[in-house]
N, C-alpha and C positions, 0 to 999 in steps of 0.2 A: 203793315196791316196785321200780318201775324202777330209780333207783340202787344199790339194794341189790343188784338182780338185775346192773346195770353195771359195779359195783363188783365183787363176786364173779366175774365174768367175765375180768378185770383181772388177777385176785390169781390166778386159774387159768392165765392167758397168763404170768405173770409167774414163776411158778413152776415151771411144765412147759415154756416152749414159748420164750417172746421176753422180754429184757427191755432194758429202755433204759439206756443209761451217758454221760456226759458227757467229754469230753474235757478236760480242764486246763488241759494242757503243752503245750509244742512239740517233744515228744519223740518223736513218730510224724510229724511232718512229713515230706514235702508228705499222703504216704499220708493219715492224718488231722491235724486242723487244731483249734488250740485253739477250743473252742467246739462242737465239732463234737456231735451224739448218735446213738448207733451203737445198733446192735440186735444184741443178742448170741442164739444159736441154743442154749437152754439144754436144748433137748430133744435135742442130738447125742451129749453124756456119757449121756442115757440110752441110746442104740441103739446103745451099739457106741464110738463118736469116740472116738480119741483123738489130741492134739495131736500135729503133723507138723509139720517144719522149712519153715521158710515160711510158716506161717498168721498172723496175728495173732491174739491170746486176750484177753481179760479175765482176769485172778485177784484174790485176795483176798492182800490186802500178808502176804506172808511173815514177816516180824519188820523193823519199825522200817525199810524202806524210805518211807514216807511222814512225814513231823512232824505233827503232834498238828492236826487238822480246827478249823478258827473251828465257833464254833456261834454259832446266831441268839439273839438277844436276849428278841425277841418270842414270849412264850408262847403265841400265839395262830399265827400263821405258822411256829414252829417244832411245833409241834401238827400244824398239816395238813398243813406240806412231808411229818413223817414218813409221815401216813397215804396222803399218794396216794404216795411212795417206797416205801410197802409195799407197796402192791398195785400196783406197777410203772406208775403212770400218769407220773411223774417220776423224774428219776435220787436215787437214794438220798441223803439229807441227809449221813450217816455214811458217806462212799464211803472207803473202805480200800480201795477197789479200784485197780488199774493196769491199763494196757492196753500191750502190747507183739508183738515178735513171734518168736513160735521160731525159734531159729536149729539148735537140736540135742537129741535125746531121752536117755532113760536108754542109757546103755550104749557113748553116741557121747564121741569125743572133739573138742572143739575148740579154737581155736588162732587168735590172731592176731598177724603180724609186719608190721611195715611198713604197708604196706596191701593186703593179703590175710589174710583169712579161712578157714581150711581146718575140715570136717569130714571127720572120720577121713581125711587126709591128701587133701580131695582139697579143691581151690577152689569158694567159693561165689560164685555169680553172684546181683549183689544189686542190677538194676535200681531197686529202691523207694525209696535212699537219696536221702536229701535231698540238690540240689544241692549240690556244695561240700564234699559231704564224702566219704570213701575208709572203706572197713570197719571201718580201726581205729581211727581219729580220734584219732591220737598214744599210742595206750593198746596197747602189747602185751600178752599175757599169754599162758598158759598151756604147752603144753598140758593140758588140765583134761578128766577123762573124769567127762561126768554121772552122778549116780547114778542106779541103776533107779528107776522110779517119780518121777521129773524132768523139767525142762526146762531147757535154757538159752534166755534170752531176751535181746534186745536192741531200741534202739527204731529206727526208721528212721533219726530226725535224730541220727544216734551220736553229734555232738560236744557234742548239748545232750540226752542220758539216761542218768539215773543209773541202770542197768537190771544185768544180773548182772555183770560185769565187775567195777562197784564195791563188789559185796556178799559177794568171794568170801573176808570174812574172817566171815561171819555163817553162820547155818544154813543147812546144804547147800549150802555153799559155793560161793552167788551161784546154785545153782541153784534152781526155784522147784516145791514137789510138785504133782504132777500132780493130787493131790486139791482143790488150792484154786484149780483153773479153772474158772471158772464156763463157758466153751464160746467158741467161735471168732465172731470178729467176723465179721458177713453183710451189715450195710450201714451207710451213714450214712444216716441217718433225716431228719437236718434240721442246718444250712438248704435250702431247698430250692434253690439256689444250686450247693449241693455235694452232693447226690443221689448214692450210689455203692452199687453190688451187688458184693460179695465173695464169693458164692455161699455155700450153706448151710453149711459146712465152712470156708468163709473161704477160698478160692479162686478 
């Protein structure tokens, strides 16, 4: 009965309120760190939130931004990873998820030459980026006005994320809908090494 009662407690957190994600890539460096698991604030889309330039988000892979997930072998371990993944005790088996960070909403336009970043024509100051790298990390483009109900994203370590930039020949052209954010990153959870508060909102 306790587990049951544990469990259901989980899949309540997991659904309305907090849920856990694994980090990959190197593509949010230094910000987050491959390895890293972050606690996303999934109750901020209910009250209101929505994603602002500057935040980091979670979402659910747009189309073919990710290659096709390994699965486990073991009928037995791929059984449970899913069940504690479902009730959020674990980062989900099946993650189609990415984690990045808004650079620009519906309606903005942005732009990058050289190595500046402009929304709607004005410069972004982007303390987060990974050493070593400048905003546009050899990749011009644009100008590109997101569409409403959008985001543009990109990841910190720009020279090593395939993030909107590279997907502006796919749907909503490299932009990413507002409806497949699961809500704004608030911490790294673990290790406990790298401990970090982004605050509820991801700020």
């Amino acid at each position: 009965m306790m587990a049951a009662v544990g469990l259901l407690v989980a899949l309540l957190i997991k659904t309305c309120l907090f849920q856990v994600f694994m980090i990959p890539s190197g593509s949010m460096e230094n910000t987050l760190r491959i390895g890293d698991r972050v606690g996303v604030n999934k109750l901020a889309p209910l009250t209101g939130w929505e994603p602002e330039p500057g935040q980091p988000v979670v979402f659910k892979d747009p189309g073919d931004w990710l290659p096709p997930q390994p699965t486990d072998g073991n009928p037995v371990t791929r059984a449970v990873g899913s069940v504690l993944g479902f009730v959020g005790l674990v980062p989900p088996k099946d993650d189609n998820y990415l984690v990045k960070r808004v650079i620009a909403t519906g309606g903005q336009t942005v732009q990058c030459s050289g190595t500046t970043l402009t929304v709607d024509g004005a410069k972004v100051d982007e303390p987060y980026l990974h050493p070593g790298d400048d905003s546009c990390a050899g990749l011009d483009f644009g100008p590109v006005t997101v569409p409403q109900g959008y985001v543009w994203v990109e990841g910190d370590h720009r020279s090593d994320s395939a993030d909107s930039r590279y997907h502006q020949r796919g749907p909503g052209g490299g932009a990413v809908p507002v409806d497949n954010v699961v809500g704004p990153v608030s911490a790294v959870v673990w290790p406990l090494s790298h401990l970090d508060w982004f605050g509820s909102v991801g700020r």
